[in-house]
One Martini backbone bead per residue (centre of mass of N, CA, C, O) as a GRO file, in nm:
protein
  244
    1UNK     BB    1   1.434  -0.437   1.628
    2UNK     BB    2   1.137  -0.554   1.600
    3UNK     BB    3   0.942  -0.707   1.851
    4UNK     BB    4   1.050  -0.661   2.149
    5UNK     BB    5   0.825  -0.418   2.204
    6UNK     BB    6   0.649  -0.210   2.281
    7UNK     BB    7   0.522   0.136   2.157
    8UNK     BB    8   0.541   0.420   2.353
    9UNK     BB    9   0.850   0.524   2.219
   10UNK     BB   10   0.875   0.581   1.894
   11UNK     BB   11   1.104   0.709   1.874
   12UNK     BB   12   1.306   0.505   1.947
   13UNK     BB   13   1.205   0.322   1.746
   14UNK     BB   14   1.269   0.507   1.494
   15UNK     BB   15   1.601   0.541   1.562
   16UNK     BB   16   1.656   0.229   1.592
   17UNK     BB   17   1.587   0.204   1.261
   18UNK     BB   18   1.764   0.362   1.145
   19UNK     BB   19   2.013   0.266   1.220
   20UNK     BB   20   1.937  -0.053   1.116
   21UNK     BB   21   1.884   0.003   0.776
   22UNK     BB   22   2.107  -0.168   0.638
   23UNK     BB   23   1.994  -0.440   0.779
   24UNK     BB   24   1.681  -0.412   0.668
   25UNK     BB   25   1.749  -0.452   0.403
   26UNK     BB   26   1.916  -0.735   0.413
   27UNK     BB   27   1.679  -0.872   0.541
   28UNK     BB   28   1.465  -0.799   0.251
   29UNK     BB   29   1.655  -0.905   0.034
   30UNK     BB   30   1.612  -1.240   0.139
   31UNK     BB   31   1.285  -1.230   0.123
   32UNK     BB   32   1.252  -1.150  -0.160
   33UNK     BB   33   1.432  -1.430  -0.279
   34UNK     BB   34   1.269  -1.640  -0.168
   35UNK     BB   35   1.003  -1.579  -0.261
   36UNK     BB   36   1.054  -1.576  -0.570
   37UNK     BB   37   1.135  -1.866  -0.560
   38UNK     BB   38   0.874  -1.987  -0.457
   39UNK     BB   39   0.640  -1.787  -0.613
   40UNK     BB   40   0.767  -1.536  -0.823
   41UNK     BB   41   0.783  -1.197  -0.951
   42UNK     BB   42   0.488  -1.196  -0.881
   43UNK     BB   43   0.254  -1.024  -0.638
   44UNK     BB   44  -0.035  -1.093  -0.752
   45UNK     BB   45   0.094  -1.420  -0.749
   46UNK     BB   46   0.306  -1.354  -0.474
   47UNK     BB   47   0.217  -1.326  -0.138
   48UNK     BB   48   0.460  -1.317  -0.001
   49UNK     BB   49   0.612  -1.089  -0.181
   50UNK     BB   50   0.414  -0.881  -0.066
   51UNK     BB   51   0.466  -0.862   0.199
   52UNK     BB   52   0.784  -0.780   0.111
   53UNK     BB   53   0.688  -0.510   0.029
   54UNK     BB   54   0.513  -0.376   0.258
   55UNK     BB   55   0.753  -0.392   0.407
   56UNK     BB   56   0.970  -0.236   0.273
   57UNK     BB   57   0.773   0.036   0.253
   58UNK     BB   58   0.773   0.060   0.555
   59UNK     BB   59   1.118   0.101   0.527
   60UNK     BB   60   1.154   0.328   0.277
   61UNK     BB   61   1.261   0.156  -0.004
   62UNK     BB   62   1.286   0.171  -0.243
   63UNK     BB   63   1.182   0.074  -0.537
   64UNK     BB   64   1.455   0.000  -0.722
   65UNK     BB   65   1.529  -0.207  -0.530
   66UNK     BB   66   1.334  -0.308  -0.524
   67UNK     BB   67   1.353  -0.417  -0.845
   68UNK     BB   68   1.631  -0.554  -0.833
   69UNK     BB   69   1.578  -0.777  -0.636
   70UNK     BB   70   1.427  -0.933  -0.782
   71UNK     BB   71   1.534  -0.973  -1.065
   72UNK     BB   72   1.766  -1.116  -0.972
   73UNK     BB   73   1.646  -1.363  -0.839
   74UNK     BB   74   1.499  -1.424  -1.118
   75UNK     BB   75   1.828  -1.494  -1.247
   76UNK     BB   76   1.922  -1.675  -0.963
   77UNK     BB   77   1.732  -1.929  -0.797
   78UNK     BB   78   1.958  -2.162  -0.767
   79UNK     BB   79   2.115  -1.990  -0.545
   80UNK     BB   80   1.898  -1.967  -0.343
   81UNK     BB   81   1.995  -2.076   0.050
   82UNK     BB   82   1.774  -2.013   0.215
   83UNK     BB   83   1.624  -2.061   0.592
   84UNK     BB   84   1.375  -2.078   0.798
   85UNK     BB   85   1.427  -2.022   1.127
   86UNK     BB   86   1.323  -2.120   1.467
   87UNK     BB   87   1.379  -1.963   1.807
   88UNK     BB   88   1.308  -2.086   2.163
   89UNK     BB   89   1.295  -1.916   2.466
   90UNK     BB   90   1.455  -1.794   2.809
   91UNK     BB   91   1.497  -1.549   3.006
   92UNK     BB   92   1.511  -1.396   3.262
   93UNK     BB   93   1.232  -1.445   3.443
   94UNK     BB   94   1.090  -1.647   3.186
   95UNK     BB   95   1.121  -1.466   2.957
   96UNK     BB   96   0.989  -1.464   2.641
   97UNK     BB   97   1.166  -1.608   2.309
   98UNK     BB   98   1.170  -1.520   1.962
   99UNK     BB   99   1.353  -1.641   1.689
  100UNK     BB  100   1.384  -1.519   1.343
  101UNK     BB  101   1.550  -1.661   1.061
  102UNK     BB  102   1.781  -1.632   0.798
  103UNK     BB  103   1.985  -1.884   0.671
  104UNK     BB  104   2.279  -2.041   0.478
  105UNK     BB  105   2.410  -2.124   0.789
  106UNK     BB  106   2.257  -2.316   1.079
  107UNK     BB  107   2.516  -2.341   1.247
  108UNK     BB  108   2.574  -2.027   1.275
  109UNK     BB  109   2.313  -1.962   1.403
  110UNK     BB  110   2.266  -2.151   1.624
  111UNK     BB  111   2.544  -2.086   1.806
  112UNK     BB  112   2.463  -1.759   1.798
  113UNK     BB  113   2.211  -1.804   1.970
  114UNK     BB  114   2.267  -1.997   2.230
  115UNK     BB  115   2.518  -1.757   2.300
  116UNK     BB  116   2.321  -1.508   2.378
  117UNK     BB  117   2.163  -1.621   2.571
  118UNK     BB  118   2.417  -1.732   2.770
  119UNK     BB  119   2.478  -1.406   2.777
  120UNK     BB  120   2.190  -1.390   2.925
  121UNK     BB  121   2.087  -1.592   3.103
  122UNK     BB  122   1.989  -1.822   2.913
  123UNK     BB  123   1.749  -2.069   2.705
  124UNK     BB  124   1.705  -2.309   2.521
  125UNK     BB  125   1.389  -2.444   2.348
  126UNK     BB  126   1.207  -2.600   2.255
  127UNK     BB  127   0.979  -2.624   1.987
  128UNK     BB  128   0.663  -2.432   2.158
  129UNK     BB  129   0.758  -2.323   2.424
  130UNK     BB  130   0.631  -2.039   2.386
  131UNK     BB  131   0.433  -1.926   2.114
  132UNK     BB  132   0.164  -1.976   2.259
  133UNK     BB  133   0.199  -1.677   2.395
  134UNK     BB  134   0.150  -1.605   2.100
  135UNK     BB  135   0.050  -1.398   1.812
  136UNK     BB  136  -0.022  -1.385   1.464
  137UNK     BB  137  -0.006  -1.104   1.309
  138UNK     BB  138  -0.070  -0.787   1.172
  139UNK     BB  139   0.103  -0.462   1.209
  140UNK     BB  140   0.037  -0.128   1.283
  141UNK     BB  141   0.230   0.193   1.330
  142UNK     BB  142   0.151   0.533   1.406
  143UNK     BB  143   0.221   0.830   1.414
  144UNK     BB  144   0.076   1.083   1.514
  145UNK     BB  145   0.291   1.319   1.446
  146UNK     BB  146   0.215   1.184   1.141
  147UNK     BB  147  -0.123   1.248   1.171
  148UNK     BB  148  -0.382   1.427   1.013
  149UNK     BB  149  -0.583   1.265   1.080
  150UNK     BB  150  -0.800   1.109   1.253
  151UNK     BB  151  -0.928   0.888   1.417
  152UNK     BB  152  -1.165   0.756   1.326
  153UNK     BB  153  -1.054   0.745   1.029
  154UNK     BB  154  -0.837   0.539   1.046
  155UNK     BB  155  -1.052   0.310   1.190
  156UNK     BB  156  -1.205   0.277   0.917
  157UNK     BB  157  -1.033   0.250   0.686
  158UNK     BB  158  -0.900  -0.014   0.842
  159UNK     BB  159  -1.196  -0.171   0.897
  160UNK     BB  160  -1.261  -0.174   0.584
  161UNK     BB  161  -0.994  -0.347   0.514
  162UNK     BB  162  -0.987  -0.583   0.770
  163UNK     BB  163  -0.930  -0.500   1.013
  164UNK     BB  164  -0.954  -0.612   1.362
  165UNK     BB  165  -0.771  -0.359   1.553
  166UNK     BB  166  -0.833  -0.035   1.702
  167UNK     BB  167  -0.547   0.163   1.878
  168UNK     BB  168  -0.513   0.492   2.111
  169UNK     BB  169  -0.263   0.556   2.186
  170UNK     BB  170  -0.058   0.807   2.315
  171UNK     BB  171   0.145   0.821   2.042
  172UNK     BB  172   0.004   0.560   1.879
  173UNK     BB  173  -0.131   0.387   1.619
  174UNK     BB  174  -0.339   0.052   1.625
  175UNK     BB  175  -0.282  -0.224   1.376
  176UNK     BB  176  -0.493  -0.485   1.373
  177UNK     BB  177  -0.435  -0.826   1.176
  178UNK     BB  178  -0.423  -1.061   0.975
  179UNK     BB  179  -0.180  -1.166   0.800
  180UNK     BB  180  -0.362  -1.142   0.497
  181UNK     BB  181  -0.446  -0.824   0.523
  182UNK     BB  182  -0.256  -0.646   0.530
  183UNK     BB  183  -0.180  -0.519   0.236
  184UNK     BB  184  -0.512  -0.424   0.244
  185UNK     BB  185  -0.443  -0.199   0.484
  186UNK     BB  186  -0.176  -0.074   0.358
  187UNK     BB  187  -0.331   0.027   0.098
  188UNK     BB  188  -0.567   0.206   0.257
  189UNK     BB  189  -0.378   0.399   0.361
  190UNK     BB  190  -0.228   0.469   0.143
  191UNK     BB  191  -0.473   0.599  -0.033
  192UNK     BB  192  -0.495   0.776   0.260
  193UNK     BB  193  -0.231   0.948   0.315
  194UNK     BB  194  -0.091   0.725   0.562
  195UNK     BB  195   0.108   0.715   0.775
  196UNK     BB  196   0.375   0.467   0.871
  197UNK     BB  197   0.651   0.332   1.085
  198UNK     BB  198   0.484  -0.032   1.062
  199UNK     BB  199   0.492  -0.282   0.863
  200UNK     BB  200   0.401  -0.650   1.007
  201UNK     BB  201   0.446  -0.940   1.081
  202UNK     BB  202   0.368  -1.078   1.406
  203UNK     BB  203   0.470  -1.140   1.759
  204UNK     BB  204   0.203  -1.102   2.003
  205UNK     BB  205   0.168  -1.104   2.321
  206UNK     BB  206  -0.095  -1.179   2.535
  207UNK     BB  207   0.115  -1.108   2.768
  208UNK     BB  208   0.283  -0.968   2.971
  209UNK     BB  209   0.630  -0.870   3.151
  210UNK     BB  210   0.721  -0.750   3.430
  211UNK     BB  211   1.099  -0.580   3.496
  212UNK     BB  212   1.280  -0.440   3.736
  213UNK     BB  213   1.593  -0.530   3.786
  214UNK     BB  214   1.830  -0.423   3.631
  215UNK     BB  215   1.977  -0.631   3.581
  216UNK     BB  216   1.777  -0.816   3.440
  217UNK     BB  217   1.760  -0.652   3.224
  218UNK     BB  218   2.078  -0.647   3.101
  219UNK     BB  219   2.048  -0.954   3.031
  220UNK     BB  220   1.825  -0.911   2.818
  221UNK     BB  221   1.962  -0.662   2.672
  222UNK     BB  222   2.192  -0.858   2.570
  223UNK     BB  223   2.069  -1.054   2.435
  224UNK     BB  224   1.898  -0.879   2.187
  225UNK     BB  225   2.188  -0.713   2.106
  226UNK     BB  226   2.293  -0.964   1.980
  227UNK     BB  227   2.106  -1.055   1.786
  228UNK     BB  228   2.070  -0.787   1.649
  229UNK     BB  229   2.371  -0.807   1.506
  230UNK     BB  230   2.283  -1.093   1.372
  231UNK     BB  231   2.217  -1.131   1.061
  232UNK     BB  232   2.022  -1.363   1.059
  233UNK     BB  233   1.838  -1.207   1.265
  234UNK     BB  234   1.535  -1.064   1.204
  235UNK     BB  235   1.385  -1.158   1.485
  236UNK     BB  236   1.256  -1.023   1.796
  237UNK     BB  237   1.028  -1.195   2.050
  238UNK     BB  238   0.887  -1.042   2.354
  239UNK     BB  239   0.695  -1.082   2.690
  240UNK     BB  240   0.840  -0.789   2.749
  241UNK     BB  241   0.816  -0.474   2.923
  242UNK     BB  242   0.903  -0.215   2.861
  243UNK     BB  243   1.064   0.053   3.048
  244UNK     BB  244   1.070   0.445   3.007
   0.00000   0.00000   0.00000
């Protein structure tokens, strides 16, 4: 799942997004029924819609999956009963961990969040102790190596369309927006056929933390990879600083 690592590997991370494409498409289909549910099925009238529709172009979705889902959503409104929880706590040296879930039953999901936690010698922690140190932003990923543009061209296109900033980064261009903004610099790339290989509101932590010990490693690994494997949850961001 995308948000607990830098991005300094893009290959590895989007490997990994191929790996779990089964699982990205099932938790973007339970967010358009939601969305649907919340704001009707109209995208251009239900901003939370366009997002979770941005958020599926940029996972490769096909067109006819969003408008079959949509559709379906739209017929079916009173039995959509998805809840989102968000659960923070504490990974082996204090790393900082929030999980954002998506789900039909909270006890089954509380109880699989705790598990992993403890198994990765973690704890769960009060409502707000930990996302202080993280900011919410829209963040949008491009692999240079499938970027024909220019940096230059692409942080204008990025920045006339309202992104807050654009950074140059080793293998990959980063854009960060207000989470309000994603759709319409993300509609600004498709516009201007930039490939991104993810668009998405994220929770991008302040400042990271490194951590060098195998076993300590092991740890938060085993944490973030069981909750990886668990549908209800949607995302995973720590301010743990991946070693390549």
């Amino acid at each position: 799942m995308s948000g607990h690592s830098k991005f300094a590997n893009i290959k590895h991370k989007k490997e990994k997004n191929d790996a779990a494409k089964g699982k990205i498409f099932t938790i973007i289909g339970r967010e358009i029924a939601v969305a649907v549910k919340e704001g009707g099925p109209d995208p251009s009238n239900n901003f939370k819609l366009a997002q979770v529709i941005a958020k599926a172009k940029s996972n490769n979705m096909p067109n006819d999956t969003i408008e079959r889902g949509i559709k379906k959503a739209s017929g079916d409104m009173g039995n959509v009963n998805y809840e989102y929880i968000t659960y923070e706590g504490y990974g082996p040296s204090g790393i900082a961990i929030i999980v954002k879930t998506l789900t039909d039953n909270k006890n089954r999901t509380a109880a699989n969040v705790r598990s992993a936690f403890t198994k990765g010698s973690g704890s769960i922690g009060t409502p707000g102790c930990v996302s202080f140190m993280f900011d919410e932003k829209g963040q949008i990923i491009i692999d240079k190596e499938e970027c024909e543009a220019e940096a230059d061209d692409v942080m204008m296109i990025a920045l006339d369309a309202g992104a807050e900033d654009f950074a140059d980064e080793e293998d990959a261009y980063e854009i960060i927006t207000a989470p309000d903004d994603l759709v319409a610099v993300q509609n600004a790339l498709d516009e201007n056929k930039i490939a991104y290989i993810s668009s998405e509101v994220t929770m991008i932590p302040q400042n990271y933390v490194s951590v060098t010990d195998p076993d300590t490693v092991k740890l938060i690994n085993r944490i973030i990879d069981l909750l990886d494997e668990d549908d209800d949850v949607q995302s995973v961001y720590t301010n743990w600083e991946e070693q390549e």
